[in-house]
Structures are given as C-alpha cells and as structure tokens.
N, C-alpha and C positions, 0 to 999 in steps of 0.2 A: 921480411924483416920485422923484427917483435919489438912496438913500442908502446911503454907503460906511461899513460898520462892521468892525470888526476881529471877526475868525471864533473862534469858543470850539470849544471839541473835540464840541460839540452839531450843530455845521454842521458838521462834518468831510463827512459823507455827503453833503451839499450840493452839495459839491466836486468829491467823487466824481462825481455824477450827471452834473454838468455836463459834468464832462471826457469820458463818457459819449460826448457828445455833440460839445462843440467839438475837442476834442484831434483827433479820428477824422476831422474836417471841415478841420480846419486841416493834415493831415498824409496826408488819403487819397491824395495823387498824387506824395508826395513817398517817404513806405516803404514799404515791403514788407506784403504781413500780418504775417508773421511777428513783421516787427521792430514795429508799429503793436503786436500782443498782449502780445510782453514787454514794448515802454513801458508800455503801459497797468496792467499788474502791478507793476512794477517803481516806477513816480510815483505811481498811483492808488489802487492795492489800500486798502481799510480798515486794515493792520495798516502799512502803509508810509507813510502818510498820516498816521498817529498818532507814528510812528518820524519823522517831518519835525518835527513840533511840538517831541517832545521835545531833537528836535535844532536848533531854535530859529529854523523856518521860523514868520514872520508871517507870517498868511492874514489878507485882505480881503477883504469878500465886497460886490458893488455888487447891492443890491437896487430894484430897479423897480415900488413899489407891491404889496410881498409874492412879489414875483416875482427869484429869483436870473436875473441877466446878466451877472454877469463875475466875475474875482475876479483876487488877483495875489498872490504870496509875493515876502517879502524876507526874506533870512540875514544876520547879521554873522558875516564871517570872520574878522576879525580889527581891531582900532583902526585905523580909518580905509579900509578898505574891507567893502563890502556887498557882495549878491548877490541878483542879482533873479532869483529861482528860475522865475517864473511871472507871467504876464500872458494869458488869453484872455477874448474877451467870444463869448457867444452871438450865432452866429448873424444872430438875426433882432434884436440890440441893435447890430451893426458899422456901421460908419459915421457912427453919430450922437453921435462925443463920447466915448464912455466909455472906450473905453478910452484916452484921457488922462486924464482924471478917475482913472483906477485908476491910472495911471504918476504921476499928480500926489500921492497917496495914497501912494504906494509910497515915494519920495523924502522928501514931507515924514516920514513915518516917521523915517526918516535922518537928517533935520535935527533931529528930536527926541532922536533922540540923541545925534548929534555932529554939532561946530558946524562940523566940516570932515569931509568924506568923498568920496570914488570911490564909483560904483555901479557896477557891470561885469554883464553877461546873455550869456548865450549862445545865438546864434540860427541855424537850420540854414541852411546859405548859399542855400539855394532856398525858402527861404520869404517873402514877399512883405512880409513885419513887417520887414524887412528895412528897406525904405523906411521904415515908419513911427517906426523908434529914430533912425535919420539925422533926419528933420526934427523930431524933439526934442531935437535936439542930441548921441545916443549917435555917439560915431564908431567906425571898425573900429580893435581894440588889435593884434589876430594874431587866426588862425584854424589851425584844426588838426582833426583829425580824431581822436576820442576814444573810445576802447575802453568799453563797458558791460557786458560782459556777452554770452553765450552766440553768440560772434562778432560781434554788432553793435556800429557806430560812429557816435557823433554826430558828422556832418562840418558843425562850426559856426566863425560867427565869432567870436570875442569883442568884446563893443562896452561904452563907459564914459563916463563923463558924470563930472564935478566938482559934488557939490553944496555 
C-alpha cells in the first residue's frame, strides 16, 4: 500500500539515502564522476538538505509498506509560480505509477496554496523523464545551460505546467 506523506526534518536522511542510490542510477551515463560527486554534495549532503527546508523546499516521501520509493520537492518562488525542485522514484518502484502519484502530490501541493499557479522543473536535456513531464502535460519553456559551481553546468530544459 503506497502512502505519500509530507517529509519532517526526521526523514531528511531518508532522502539522503535514497538519492544514494537513484540520483547515481538516473544520471550514471549522463555526468561525469566528478560532476555526479559535486551534485551529490551540493543537493544531498545532510547540512544542504536541511539548508533546502529552511529555504522552503517541500519534501514528500512515497512509502511502500514502510519501505521509501520515491519522494519529490516543491519551492514557491514567488505568487504564482513554484518549483519542482525534485521528483525520483527507486529503482525497483519505476514504471508502476508512482512517480505520477508523487507529481500528482507535488501539484496538488500548489493548489493548496494557490488557486492559480505555473509549475516549472528543470530537466537535463538527455535524461529520459524528459518524455515523461511531456505526457503530463509539462512543455519545453527555454533551455540553457546553467553554471553551479566548480566548472560544472546543468544543461537543462525548462518545462511548466498551469495548475
């Protein structure tokens, strides 16, 4: 039984783990090590994970009969647009649903807090989710290629949805 609850700073390491594991699986053929060890520092670490919250990243966490399989962030950036900071599901949970149920999760979010909103995500133009924000209706806004830190670039699309 799949239940999506919103994450308290107790799951933080949850998060962690996970990412652990999907982020490195979703992204192994796409960077670099390099750039794969700074992501992973840079979005995951414990003390930057906790610097997300207070910077008013919502965490969902999809549990699986005690068992974490996915989870998603959302930011408000400002009245009347969001930021879907995060969407992966484990592994051995792909394909069967959830991760719409966590994009369905993430949205309704949004509508809970306002009754009109934009969602926009950022996703690297060779990653295969690509398709899967198209057939939820996200379309491509611009893309660009974005400076982070110690020479690496995220070279992503931007994609947005009307909720």
């Amino acid at each position: 039984m799949i239940e999506i609850r919103r994450a308290n700073d107790g799951d933080l390491a949850v998060i962690h783990d996970m990412a652990q594991v999907v982020f490195r699986e979703t992204y192994r053929n796409i960077l670099s090590p390099q750039q794969m060890e700074y992501m992973m520092d840079w979005m995951y670490s414990m003390p930057n994970l906790e610097k997300q919250v207070r910077e008013g990243h919502v965490y969902y966490i999809a549990w699986n009969d005690g068992t974490p399989e996915g989870y998603v962030s959302v930011q408000k950036e400002h009245d009347g647009l969001y930021h879907l900071q995060k969407i992966y599901v484990m592994p051995q949970a792909q394909k069967t649903g959830l991760g719409r149920k966590l994009m369905d999760r993430a949205l309704d979010h949004v509508r809970e807090e306002s009754a009109h909103a934009a969602v926009e995500l950022n996703v690297n133009r060779g990653n295969p989710a690509v398709g899967f924000y198209r057939r939820l209706g996200f379309k491509v806004l611009r893309q660009g290629d974005f400076p982070i830190g110690n020479g690496f670039y995220m070279n992503d699309y931007i994609m947005g949805i009307e909720v």
